[in-house]
Each structure stands twice: as C-alpha cells, then as structure tokens.
N, C-alpha and C positions, 0 to 999 in steps of 0.2 A: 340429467344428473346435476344435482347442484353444487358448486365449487364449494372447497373446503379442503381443508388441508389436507384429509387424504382422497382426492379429487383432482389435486392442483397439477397440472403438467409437469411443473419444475419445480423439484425440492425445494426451492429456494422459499416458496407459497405454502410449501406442504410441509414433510417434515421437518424441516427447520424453519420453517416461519419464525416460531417466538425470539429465532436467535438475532432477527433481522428488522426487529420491527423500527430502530432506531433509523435504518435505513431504508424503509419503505416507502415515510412520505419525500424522502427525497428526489429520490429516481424513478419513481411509479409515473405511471400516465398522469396521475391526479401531480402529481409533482413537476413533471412537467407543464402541464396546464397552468398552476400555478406561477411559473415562474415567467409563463409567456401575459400573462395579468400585469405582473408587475413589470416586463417591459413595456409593456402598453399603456400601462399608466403611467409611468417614468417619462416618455416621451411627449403623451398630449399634456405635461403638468409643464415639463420643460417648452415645448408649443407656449404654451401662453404665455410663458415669460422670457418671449424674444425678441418680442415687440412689435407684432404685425399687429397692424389697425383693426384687421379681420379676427383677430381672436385676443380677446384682453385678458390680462391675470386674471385666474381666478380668484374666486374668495378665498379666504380660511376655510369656512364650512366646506366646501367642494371639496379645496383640498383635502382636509381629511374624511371627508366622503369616501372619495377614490382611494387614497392611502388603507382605509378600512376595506376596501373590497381586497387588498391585497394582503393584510395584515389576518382577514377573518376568512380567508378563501377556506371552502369546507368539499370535505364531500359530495354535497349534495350540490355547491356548486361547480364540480367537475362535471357531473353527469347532468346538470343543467346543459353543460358546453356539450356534451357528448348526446344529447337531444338535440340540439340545432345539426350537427355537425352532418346526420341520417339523414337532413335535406341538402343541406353546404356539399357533402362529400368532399370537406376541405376544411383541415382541421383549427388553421390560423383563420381563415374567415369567419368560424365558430366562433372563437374565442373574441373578434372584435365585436361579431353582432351581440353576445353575450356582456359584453361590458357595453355599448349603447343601448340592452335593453335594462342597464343598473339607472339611466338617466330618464327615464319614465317620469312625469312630474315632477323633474326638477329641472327647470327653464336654463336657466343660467347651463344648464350641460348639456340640455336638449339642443340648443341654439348652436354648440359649438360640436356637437356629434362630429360633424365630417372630418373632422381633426384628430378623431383614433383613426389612428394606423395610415398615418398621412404621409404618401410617400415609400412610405415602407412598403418592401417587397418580403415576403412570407420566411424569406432568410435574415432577414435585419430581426426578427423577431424570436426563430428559430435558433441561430448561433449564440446569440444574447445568452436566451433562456439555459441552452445546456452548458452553457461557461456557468451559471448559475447554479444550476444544479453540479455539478463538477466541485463548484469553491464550497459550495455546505456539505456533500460528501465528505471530501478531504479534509475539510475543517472540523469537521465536528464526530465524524466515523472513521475514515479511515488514518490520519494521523496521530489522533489520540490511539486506536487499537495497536498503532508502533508503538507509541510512545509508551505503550502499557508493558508491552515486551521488553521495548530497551530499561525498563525502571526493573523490571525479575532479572533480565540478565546481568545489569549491574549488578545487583547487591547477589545474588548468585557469585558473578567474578571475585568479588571480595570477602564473601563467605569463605568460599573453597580454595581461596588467592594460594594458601599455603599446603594445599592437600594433594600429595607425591600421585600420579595416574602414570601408566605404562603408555607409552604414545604406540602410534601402530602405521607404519607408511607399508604400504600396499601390502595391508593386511600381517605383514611381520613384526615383531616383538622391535621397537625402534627407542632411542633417547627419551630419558620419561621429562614428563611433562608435570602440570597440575592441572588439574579438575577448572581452577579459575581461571587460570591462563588460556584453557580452551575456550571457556566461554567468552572470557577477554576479546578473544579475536572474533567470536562472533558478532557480538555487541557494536564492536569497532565500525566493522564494515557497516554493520546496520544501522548506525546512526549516520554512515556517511550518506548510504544509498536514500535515508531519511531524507536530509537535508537536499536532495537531488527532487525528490518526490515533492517537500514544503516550497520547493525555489521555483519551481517551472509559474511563467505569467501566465495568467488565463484570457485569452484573446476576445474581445467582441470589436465587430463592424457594425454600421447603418449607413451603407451608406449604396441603397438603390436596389433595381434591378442585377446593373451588371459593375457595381463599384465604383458610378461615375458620378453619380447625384442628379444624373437625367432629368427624374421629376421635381426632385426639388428646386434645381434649377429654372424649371418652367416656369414655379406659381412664383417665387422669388429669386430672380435673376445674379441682383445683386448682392444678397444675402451669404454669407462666410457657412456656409453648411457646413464644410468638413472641421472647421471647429467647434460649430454646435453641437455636431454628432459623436465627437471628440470630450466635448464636456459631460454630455451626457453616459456615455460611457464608463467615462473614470470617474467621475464623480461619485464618493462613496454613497449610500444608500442610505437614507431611505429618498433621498432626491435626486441618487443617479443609479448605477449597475455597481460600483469599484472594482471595472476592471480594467483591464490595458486595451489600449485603444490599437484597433489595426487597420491603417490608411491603404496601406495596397490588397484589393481582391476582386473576385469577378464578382460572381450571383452570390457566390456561398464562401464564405471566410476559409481559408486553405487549412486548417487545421492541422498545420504542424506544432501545434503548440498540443493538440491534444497527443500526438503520436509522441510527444518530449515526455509527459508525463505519462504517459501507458509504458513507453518503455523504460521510464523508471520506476516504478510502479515494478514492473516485472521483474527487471532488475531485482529488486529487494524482493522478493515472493523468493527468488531462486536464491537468496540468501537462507531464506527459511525453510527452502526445500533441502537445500542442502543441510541445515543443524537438525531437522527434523530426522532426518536417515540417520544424523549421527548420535543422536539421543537414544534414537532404535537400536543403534545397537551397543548401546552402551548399558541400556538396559538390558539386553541380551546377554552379551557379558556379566549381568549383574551387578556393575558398577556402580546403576542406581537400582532402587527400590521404588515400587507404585503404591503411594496409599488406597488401602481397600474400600471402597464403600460399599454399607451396608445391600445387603439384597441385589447386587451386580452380580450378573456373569462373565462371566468369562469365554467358555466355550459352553456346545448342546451336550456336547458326550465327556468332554474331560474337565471334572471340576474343578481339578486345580488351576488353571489357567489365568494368569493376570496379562492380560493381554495390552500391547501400546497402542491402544484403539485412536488415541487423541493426535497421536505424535504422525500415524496412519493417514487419520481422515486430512491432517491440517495438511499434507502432503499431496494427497488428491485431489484437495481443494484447492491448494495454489496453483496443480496443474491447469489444472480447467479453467482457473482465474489468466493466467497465464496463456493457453490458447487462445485465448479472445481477446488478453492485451495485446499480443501480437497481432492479431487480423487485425485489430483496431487500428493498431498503427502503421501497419501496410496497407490498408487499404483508405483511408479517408486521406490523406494527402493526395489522395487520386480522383480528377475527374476530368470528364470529359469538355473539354472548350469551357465555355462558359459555368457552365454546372450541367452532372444527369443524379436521378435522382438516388444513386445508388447507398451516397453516405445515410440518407433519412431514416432507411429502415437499418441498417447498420448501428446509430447512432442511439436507437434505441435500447443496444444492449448493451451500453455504459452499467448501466444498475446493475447486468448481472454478471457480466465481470468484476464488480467493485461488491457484489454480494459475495462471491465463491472466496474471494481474499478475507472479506470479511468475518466468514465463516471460518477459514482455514485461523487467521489469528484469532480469534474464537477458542479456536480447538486445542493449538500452543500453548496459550495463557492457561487452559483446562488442563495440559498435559505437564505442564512446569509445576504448575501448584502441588500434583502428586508426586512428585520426584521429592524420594529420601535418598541420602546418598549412603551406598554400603561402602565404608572404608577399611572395613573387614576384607572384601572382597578386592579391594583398590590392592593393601597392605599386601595381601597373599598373592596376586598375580604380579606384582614386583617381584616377592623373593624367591619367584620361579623364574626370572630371568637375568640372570646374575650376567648375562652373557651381553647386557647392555654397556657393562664396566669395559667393554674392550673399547671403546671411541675414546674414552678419557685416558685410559691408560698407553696405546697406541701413540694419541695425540704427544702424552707428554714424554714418550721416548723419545720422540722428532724432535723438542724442543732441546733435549740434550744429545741430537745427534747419531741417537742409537739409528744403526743401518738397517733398512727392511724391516722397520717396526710396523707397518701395517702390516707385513708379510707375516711377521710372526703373530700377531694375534689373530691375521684368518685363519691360520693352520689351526692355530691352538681352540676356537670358536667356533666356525661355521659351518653351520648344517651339526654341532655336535650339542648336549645335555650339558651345562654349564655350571660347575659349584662355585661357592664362594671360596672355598677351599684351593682348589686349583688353580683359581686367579689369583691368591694370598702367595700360595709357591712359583707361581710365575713372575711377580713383582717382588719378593726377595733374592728373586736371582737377576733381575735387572742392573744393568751398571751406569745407577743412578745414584744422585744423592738419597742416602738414609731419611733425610728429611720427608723428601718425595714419599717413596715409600711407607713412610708411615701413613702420610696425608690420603696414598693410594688405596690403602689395606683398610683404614679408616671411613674409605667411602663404599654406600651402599645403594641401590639401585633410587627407592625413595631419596636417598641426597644427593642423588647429583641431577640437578633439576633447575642450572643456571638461574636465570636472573625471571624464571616465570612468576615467581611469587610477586616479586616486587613489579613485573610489567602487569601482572590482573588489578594490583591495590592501583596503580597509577590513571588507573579506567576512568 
C-alpha cells in the first residue's frame, strides 16, 4: 500500500493533512533532521573560532557553505540521512557522517572533518534540536492560531458588549448577563493562559556525556567550555541556537522546561474546551445561528439539521491534544540515573500533540466565523423569565430594612411561572420609597445586566 492521505495511520497525515501542512516541516522527522544540521553546524563554525591552533576560522566561502546546508536542507536531503542511517542504526551519527560527506572536495573542510560533533554526546545534539523545533512551533503555529482567536473573541466581546443573554448557573434561569461579557471572560483567561504559553524559556545543554565536559576537558584542559557551550547556545541564530542555556544536567537535559510549557499549553486547550461546550449549547438554545454553506449536510436521514460540527471536532481535538500534553509532561522530567532511553521515543510526539491543538483551533476559528447571533431568541427567552427580577428587588428591600425580604420573594418565586405582572403588584405593596419603586417596576429582565457591558468594551 502506498502512503497517502487516505492510507495514513494518523489523521493528522490523512484526513487533515491540508490543515497541517504549515506544521509539518517543523515537527516531522525531516524537521527534526534539519534542526540537528544546524546544531552541528553551529557548533563546528563556533569550533573554529575559539582559538585552538588545531582548527583555524574558517573562511567566508565555508561559512556560508555550511550555513547553506542549513538554510537549503531539503527532502531529499533527509532521506540522504535516512540512507546512512540503515547502516549507522543510529540516527545522530547519520546526520554527522551526512554533513562530512557535504565536504567532499573541499580541503579546507575535509581537513577539519573530525570537528563535527566534537565532544558532543547524541544528547547535546538531540535536546538542542527539539528546543528548536518547539520555538518555530510556537512561533510561528501555535501562537499566532491563539492569537487568531483572541483577535474574534475580542471584537466578538465588543460587538455584543451591550446585548441582554439569560445567564444560566447550573443549568437554571440565573441573573442576566450579555452576550459580550461572556465572551469577555473567555478572551480574559485566554490571553492570560497565552502569555504563560509565549513566557516559558526554551532550554538547551552541550555539555557531555554526563553534564560534565569530560571530553572536552580532555582535548583542552584549560579551555572555559562551559562558557563556550553557553555562548553557543544563546547566541541568537544564525550563529548560535537563541536559546537559554542550562548548566546543571546529566546525559539528557531534564526537560522541565518542556513539562512548563505542555502544561501550559493544556491549560489554555481546557480554556477552549471549556467555550467550545459553551457555544454548543448556546447554539442549542438558539442563541446563535450557523451560516449555511452551500452543498453541506447536516445529517444522512434528517435534512434539516445544522449541526455544531466545528465547535465538536475543536473539542475532540484538544482532548487528544491534551492527553499527550499531559504524558509529556509526567513523564520526561523522568529518568533513570544518568539517562534511559525512554524520553527519545516519547519526544517524538511533540508534533502530534501540537497537531491535534492545532487542528482543534483550526476548527474554533471555522466554528466562530459561522456564528450569527439570534437576538430574537436572546430577547424572547428573557421575557420568559421575569422571575430573575427577585435578586434585585429582594436585594433592595434589605437595603431599606424590610424583614425577611429574601423570604418573601422565595415564596413569591420559586419553583413557580413568573409575570411581570405579579412582580409590578408585589413591589407596589412594598414599604419603600415611591422612588424605588418606580425604578423597580421600570426594570426588566434585559436591563438589569450590571456593569457587563461596560466590563466586555473595557477587553
């Protein structure tokens, strides 16, 4: 069988490939390959300009030789690497013989070959690389797809800032709300959990077998390694990694930095799982409307059906995004002594955890664009619940005193069919100010909706 999208094991290949392609070269094996290239060229370019007698700067031309193998990494040269590798059975050793067979006839880099991957143990290359692939993730897919959401739910929030909705706490008819202000508080959180997500440091080591500089220390005794490997590191790119350096580890960089950001990351997913249910049912309600597209179904048997397919999938998909941030981040801060190997193949399914989010806010952004709001239906399931008027008017019998004013508006309310009527003759017979009173009688389920308008515009 040959692979193809409907071939592919994992949706992520198959039926959603097209949605993912922006995120494929980065976390695919080809993307991983690539990124262990450019550690390794980072390293032997910084090698030569450290000053050992044994290995002299390079040229210009070299340099951007090398910088080109990194800049032009292709396809074809992944599977170059992935043909060595069938003899290697070892995938960083691939990747080094594969960049000393770029130095074929050209002396000046033939001469100094022994200088890729000097020192370095397969983890000084490997933790680099996925801190790399992590920051163009984040940078360029998954931050911008928040960002995309937080920019609909704003102007959403302040659209609807002023539009009366029935609020509902555990499912009963509660103090109304607005339409913006709900979204208000979604957006809120979500930019915070944002900025949790944008803020976590991305860690890389070089330094050994077991974190000590063992070898390096061999060939040059004297030499400050843990600052070179330090500069290297954070030195932004294209002449270093730019990322945070990390001085204590054993074999393998402890990756609590990635469990920081998986579990923020998940954090914000369960922001969106959470608005996701609540859009469902608010369309359910009818509160919103879903624009039609042409030649869509709905259901096999009932054709009327506009179904929340969007708001659904994005739901399923942060789950699943979700169970793997979490394994991720219970389990690779975990290993045994030294290092075992269990984080490597673990570490692997970074991309498809960071696809399944992907996809989910994907499906959001598709599922907001359809959202009309019926304020038809807002309007009408207010003035069936006139029975929200008891908090306010209760409230202000206390304020003047009145004895057992909650008392008397449960009897008069709850568990009972509520007019406006009845609460108009309830509140003429109060012994309050006439003022009151009027201002009571005057309010109706849409206005009394405190200060939500004004907290959605203030978003």
């Amino acid at each position: 069988m040959s692979l193809s999208t409907v071939s592919a094991l994992s949706p992520l290949d198959g039926r959603y490939a097209s949605k993912l392609a922006a995120l494929r070269p980065l976390m695919s094996e080809q993307g991983y390959m690539h990124r262990r290239v450019q550690v390794e060229v980072a390293w032997f370019i910084a090698l030569s300009d450290a000053g050992f007698a044994e290995f002299k700067p390079l040229t210009g031309g070299a340099r951007k030789y090398l910088m080109g193998l990194v800049t032009n990494f292709s396809e074809a040269d992944a599977r170059a690497i992935k043909e060595i590798e069938k003899t290697t059975n070892h995938d960083v050793k691939a990747v080094e013989y594969w960049i000393k067979s770029k130095f074929e006839a050209r002396p000046e880099l033939e001469s100094a070959a022994e200088f890729v991957h000097f020192a370095c143990t397969s983890e000084d290359i490997n933790n680099t690389s996925h801190a790399l692939q992590i920051k163009a993730a984040r940078e360029s897919v998954i931050l911008p797809a928040i960002d995309g959401l937080l920019g609909t739910l704003r102007t959403m929030a302040h659209d609807f800032a002023s539009v009366p909705m029935l609020a509902r706490t555990h499912g009963q008819t509660a103090s109304p709300t607005t339409v913006g202000k709900e979204i208000a508080n979604v957006a809120h959180r979500l930019a915070i959990a944002r900025e949790k997500v944008a803020g976590v440091q991305l860690m890389g080591k070089m330094n050994g077998a077991v974190g000590n500089y063992n070898a390096h220390l061999s060939a040059w005794p004297d030499f400050d390694w843990e600052a070179f490997s330090a500069k290297v590191v954070e030195t932004p790119a294209p002449l270093g990694l730019g990322l945070t350096f990390q001085r204590y580890s054993t074999q393998i960089e402890p990756h609590d930095y990635m469990a920081e950001l998986f579990d923020a990351l998940a954090r914000t997913n369960t922001i969106l799982i959470d608005f996701s249910r609540d859009v469902w049912g608010y369309i359910s309600l009818g509160y919103f409307k879903q624009r039609l597209k042409k030649g869509e179904i709905g259901s096999s048997t009932m054709p009327h059906k506009v179904n929340p397919i969007d708001f659904e999938n994005a739901e399923g998909n942060l789950g699943l995004a979700n169970a793997l941030l979490r394994h991720l981040s219970e389990k690779l801060p975990i290993s045994r002594w030294q290092r075992d190997l269990t984080d490597s193949t673990v570490l692997r399914n970074i991309g498809v955890a960071f696809g399944y989010a992907t996809l989910a806010y994907a499906s959001l952004a598709t599922g907001l664009s359809k959202l009309e709001l019926n304020e038809e239906a807002l309007a009408s399931d207010l003035d069936a619940s006139w029975e929200v008027l008891a908090e306010p008017i209760q409230t202000v019998m206390r304020r003047y005193g009145v004895q057992g004013a909650y008392e008397q508006l449960k009897e008069a309310t709850r568990g009972k069919t509520v007019t406006a009527e009845a609460l108009h003759t309830l509140v003429a017979s109060l012994p309050i100010p006439q003022e009151e009173k009027d201002r009571l009688i005057a309010l109706t389920p849409g206005g009394y909706t405190g200060k939500a308008a004004e907290l959605a515009r203030r978003l």
